[in-house]
C-alpha positions as CSV (number, residue, x, y, z in Angstrom):
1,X,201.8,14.4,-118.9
2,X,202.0,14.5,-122.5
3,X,200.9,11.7,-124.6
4,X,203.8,11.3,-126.4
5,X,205.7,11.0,-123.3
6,X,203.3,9.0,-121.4
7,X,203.6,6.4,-124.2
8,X,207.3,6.7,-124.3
9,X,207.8,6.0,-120.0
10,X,205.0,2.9,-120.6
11,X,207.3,1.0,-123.3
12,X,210.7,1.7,-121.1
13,X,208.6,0.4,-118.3
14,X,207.1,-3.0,-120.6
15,X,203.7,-1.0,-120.7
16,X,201.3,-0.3,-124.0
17,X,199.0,2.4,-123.8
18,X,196.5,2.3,-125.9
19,X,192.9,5.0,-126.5
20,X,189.3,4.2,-125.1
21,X,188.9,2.8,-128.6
22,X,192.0,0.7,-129.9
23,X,190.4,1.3,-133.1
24,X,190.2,4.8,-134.0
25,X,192.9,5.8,-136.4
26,X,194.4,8.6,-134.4
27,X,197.2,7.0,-132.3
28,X,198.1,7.7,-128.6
29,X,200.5,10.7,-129.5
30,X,199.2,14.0,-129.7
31,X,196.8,15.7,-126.1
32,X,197.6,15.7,-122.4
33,X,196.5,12.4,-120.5
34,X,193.7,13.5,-118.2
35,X,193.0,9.8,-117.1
36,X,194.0,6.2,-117.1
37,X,192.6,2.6,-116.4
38,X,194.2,0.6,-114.6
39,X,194.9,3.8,-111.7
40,X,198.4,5.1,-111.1
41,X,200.1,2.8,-109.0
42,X,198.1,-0.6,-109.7
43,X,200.1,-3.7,-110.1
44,X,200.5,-4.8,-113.8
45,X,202.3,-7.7,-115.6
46,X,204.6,-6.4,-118.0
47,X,203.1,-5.6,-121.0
48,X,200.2,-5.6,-120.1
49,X,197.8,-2.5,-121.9
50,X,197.1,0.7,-120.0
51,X,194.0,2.5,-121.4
52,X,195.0,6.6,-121.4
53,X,192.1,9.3,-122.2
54,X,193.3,12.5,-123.7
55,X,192.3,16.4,-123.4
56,X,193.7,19.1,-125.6
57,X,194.6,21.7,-122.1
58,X,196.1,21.2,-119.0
59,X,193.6,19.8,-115.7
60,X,193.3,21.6,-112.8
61,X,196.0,21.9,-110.4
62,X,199.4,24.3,-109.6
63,X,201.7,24.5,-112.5
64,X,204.6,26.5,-110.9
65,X,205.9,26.3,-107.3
66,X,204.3,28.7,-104.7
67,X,206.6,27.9,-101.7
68,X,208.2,29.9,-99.9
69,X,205.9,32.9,-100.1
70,X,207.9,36.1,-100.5
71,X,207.2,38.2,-97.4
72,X,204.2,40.6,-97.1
73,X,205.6,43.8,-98.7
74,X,208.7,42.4,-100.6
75,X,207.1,42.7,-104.1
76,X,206.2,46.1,-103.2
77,X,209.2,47.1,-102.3
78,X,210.7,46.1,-105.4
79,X,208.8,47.8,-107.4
80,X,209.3,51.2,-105.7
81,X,212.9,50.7,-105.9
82,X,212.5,50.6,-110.1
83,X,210.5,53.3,-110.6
């Protein structure tokens, strides 16, 4: 998830996310969160500080839907029909 939209979903939730260091002087905006202590789906008291570590590109993982799989020979056929 973005930062920016991490951060956002935290405060409507009663959450602050915060960097590894809460002093640096770059806030929690800009990268991709990557990882997060406490983990997804821990029980937190509102407000409470959620510690987000950012990367510049995507992790690894699908990033488009491969379900259903078109059926063996239907992309061929396709492109014999436009030529």
């Amino acid at each position: 998830m973005q930062a920016l939209n991490a951060w956002l979903a935290g405060h409507d939730r009663g959450l602050l996310l915060q960097g590894p260091d809460p002093d640096s002087p770059h806030p929690v905006l800009h990268g991709i969160v990557i990882a997060q202590r406490p983990a997804p789906g821990s029980h937190v008291r509102r407000w409470d500080t959620i510690t987000v570590w950012l990367g510049n590109e995507p992790g690894p993982g699908v990033r488009e839907p491969r379900r259903p799989i078109p059926p063996l020979g239907h992309l061929h056929a396709e492109i014999s029909d436009e030529t």
